[in-house]
N, C-alpha and C positions, 0 to 999 in steps of 0.2 A: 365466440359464436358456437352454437350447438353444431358439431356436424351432419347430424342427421337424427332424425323421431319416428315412432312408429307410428301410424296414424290410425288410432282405431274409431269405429262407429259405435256409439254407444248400443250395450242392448246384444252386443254380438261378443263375444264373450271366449270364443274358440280362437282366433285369429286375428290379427289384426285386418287394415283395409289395403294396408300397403305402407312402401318405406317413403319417407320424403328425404332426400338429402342437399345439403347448401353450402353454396359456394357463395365466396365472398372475394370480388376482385374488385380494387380501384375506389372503395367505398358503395361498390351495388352487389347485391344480391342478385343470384340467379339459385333455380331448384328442378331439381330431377324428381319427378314421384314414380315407379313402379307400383301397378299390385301387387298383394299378394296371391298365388297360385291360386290356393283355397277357398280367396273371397271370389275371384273372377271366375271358378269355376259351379259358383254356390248358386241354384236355383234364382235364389230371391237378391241376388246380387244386381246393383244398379248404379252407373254412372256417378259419381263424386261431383261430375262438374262436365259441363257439353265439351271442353279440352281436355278431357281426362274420359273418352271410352273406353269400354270394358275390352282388355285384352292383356297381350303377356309383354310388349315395348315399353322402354322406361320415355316418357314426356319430360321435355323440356320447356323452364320457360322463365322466362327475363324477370323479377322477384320473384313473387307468390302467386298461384293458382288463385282463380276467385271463389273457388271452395275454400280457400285457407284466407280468403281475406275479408268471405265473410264472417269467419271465425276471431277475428282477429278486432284489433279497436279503429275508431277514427279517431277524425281530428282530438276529441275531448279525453282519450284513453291515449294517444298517442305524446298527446301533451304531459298527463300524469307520469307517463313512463321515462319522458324524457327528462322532468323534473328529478323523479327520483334517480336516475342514473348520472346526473349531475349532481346532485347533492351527494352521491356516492364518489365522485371526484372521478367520474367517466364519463366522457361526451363523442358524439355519433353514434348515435342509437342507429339501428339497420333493424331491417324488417324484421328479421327473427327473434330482434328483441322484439317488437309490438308485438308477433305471433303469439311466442312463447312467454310472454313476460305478465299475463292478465290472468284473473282467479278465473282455474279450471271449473270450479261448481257454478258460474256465475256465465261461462263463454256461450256465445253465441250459438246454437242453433246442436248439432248432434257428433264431430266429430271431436277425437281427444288426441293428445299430444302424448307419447309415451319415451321417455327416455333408455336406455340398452339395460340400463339397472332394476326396468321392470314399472317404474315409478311413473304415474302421470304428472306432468309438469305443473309448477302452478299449484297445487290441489288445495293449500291455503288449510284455515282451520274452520270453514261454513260460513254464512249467510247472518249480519249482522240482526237481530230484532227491531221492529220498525219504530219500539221507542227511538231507538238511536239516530231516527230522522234529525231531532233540530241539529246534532252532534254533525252528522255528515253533511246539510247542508252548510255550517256554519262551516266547519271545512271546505267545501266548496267554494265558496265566498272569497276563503282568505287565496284559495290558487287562484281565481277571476282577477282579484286586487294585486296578486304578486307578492302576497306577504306568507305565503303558506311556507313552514315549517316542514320537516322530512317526517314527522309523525304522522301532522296533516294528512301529508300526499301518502303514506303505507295507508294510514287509517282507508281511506278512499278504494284504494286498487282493491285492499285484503276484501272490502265491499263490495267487489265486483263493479267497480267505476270507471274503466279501463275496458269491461269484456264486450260490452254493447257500442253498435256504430252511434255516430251523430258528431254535433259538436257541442250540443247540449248536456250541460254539466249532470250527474246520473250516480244512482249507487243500488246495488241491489239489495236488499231486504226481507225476513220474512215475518210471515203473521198467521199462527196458524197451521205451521205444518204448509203455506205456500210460499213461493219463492216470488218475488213482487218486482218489479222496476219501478223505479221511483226518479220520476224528472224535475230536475231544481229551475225557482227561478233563480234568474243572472243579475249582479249586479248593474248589470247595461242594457238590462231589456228596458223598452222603449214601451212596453205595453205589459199586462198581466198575462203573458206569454203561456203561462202553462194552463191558466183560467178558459185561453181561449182555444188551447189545444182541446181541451176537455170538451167545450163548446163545439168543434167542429168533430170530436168524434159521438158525441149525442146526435148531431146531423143525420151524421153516415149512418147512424145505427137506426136511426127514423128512417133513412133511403133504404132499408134491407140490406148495407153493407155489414160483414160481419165485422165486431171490433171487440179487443181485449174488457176482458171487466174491469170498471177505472172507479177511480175516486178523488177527489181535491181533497190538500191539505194543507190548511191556511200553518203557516209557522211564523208567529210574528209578523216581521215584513215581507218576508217571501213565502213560496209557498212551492209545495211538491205534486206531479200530475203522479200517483202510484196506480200501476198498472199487473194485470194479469201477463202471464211470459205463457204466449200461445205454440213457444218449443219448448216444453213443458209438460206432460200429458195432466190436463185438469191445473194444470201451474203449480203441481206438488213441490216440494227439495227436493225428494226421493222419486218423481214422476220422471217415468223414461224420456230422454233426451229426444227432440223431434226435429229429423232433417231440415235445414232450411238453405235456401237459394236467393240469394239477391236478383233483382234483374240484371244489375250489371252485368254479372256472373250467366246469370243467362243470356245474354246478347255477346258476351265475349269481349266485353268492352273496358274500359278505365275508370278511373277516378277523376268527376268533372268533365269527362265528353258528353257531349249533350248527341242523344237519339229520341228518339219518336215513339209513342203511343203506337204506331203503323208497326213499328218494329218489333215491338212486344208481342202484339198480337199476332204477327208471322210465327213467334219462335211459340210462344203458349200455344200455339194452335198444334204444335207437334208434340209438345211436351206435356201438356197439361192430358188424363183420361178424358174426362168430361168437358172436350175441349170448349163444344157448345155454351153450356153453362159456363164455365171460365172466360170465355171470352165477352157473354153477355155481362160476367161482374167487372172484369176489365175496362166495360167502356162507362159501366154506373160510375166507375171510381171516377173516370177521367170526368165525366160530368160533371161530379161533386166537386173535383179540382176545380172546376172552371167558374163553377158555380160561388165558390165559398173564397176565391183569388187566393187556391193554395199553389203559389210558386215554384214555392224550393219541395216540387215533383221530382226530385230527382231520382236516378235508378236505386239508389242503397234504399231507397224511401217505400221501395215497393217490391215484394218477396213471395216468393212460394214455399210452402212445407208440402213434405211429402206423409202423407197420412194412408193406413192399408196399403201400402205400396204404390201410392198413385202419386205424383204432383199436383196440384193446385193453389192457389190464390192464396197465400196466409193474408189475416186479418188485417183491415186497413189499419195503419201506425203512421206517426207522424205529420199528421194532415193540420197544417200551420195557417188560418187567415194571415192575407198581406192586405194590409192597408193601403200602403201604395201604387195606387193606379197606374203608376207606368214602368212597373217593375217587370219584369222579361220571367216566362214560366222557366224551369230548369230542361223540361221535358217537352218537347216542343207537339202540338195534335195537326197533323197532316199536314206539318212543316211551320205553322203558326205558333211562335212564343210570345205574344202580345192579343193584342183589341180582334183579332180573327180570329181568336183560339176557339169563340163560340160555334159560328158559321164553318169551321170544320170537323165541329162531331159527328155532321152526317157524313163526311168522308171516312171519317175511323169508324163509324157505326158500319159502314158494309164492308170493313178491313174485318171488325169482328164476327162477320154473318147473320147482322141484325136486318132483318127488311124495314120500309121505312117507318111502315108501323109499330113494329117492334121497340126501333130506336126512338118514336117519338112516344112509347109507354114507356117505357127506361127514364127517360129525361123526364117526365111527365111526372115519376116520383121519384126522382131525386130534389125536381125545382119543390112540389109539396112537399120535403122533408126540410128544404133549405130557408123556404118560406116561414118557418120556425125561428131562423137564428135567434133572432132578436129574444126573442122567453127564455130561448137556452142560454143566452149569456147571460140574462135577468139570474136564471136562476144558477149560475156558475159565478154570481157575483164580480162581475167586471164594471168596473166603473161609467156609468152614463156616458160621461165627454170619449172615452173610449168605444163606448156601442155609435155614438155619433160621428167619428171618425174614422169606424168602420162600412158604416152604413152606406156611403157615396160607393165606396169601389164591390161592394156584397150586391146591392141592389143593381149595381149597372151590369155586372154580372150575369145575374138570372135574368134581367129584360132581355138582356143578350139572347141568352141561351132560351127564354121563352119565344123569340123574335125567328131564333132557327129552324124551331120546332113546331112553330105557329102553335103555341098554347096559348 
């Protein structure tokens, strides 16, 4: 295990952010961060993470900060890492392998890992070109099946497949002079998974939500959702890295505890500049959630970037229709993770400082953007018995949500 990184921001070039150091007892991680003097005394200098204010004490705390762990992989990146470190004929991976162990050009969001040698960790040789699509997904496939090879799993990481959260299979790619993310379908989706991710982010972007530039790409039998990287400035390779924040991380929370849309919008209300405006898109999102039976809401699912020096709302990502009508949201709206979730928007509408007018224009076009699905899947090519088998838990949905709002 590394004993300790410097932890810089990208973009800031003089100094690092501060030191992390890690201890490893019993098979757990724990970590010390300090700033450094220089950054905490620096004008434009600004919190890392709501557990890490700006000052001169070193912080403590039981693995990784949620600034480092939104830098860091999930489940689908954590899996890659521990493949390859068993094929390496090493097993118990520990968090600073996930941390350290994913391509730096490809990591999550703006900060960098720097070793005492000077070196940033990871830094890999770039960003594969997007022919390399059928190549990486077909890689992908073979780690889903259990049959991937130690090539396989390099070829993937060196891809940046490991940098980004989820558990969906991922590699990053460029086209263009931009740096792209690219979502694989799964041998074991149940549905055109990524066809209808693409579908529910034409929705949001009909509702005035902002969303990455996207595009489908049929590969054979499966097929990839490629997207724009909105920490990224313009989604260049060479585009300055841009702060980003989970809510987890804002709420100070874990991995799989379920909180509240109420809760979000307590903390965004201090954090975010333009709290107003932020908290009016925060409740569009949660509409759209209710609306289109996106579930698996959960907090890594929904993030801030800090852009001019302000925090706000990064672009809606990962917004999933569930078909299954009696599936339990992950993010529960004024304590409701089920068939109430509709009838308590108006309670999170005045948690955001929406009047009720306000909140029944809000809903009023998101239901008109949602009112769409049906074309937008037509034209994202999803299979008929598929748009039919959506259609019972989408439609009961916005009756719902039209029923609260008396639209």
């Amino acid at each position: 295990m590394v004993p300790s990184v410097e932890v810089w921001l990208d973009g800031r070039d003089s100094s690092p952010v501060g030191t992390a150091r890690f201890n490893l007892r019993r098979g757990a991680v724990s970590t010390s961060f300090q700033y450094d003097p220089s950054y905490a005394a620096s004008p434009d200098a600004f919190a890392m993470d709501p557990a890490l204010p700006l000052g001169s004490g070193a912080f403590h705390a039981a693995g990784t900060f949620g600034c480092m762990r939104d830098s860091a992989p999930d489940r689908w990146g954590r899996r890659l890492i521990e493949k390859r470190l068993r094929a390496e004929g090493r097993f118990g991976a520990d968090e600073c392998d996930y941390l350290l162990g994913v391509s730096d050009i490809a990591r999550q969001g703006a900060l960098r890992y720097r070793a005492a040698d000077g070196r940033f960790l990871s830094e890999g040789d770039g960003v594969p070109p997007a022919v390399e699509l059928p190549g990486l997904i077909a890689a992908s496939n073979e780690v889903a099946r259990g049959s991937a090879g130690l090539e396989a799993i390099k070829a993937l990481l060196a891809a940046g497949s490991g940098s980004l959260g989820g558990a969906r299979p991922k590699a990053s790619v460029s086209d263009g002079g931009r740096i792209l993310l690219a979502k694989f379908s799964h041998p074991g989706d149940e549905w055109d998974a990524m066809a209808w991710e693409k579908t529910a982010l034409d929705v949001a972007a009909a509702a005035g939500i902002p969303v990455p530039g996207r595009r489908l790409v049929r590969l054979g039998a499966g097929s990839a959702l490629v997207l724009e990287r909105f920490d990224r400035e313009g989604s260049l390779v060479d585009g300055a890295r841009v702060p980003y924040m989970s809510a987890m991380t804002l709420l100070g929370c874990a991995d799989g505890e379920c909180r509240d849309y109420a809760e979000v919008a307590e903390e965004l209300a201090v954090t975010a500049a333009e709290a107003g405006r932020e908290l009016a898109g925060l409740f569009r999102r949660a509409v759209l959630s209710v609306c289109m039976r996106n579930t698996d809401d959960h907090l890594r699912n929904l993030g801030l970037v800090r852009e001019r020096g302000a925090w706000g709302l990064s672009p809606a990502f990962d917004v999933n229709p569930d078909p299954d009508p009696t599936s339990r949201r992950a993010t529960t709206v004024m304590g409701e993770d089920g068939g109430g979730d509709a009838a308590a928007l108006a309670g999170l509408a005045a948690y955001c400082g929406l009047s009720g007018g306000a909140a029944a224009g809000e809903a009023r076009r998101v239901v008109g953007a949602c009112e769409g699905w049906r074309n937008a899947a037509r034209l994202n090519g999803c299979p008929p018995a598929e748009v039919d088998a959506f259609a019972a838990s989408i439609e009961g949905r916005l009756d719902a949500v039209r029923r609260a709002f008396r639209l």
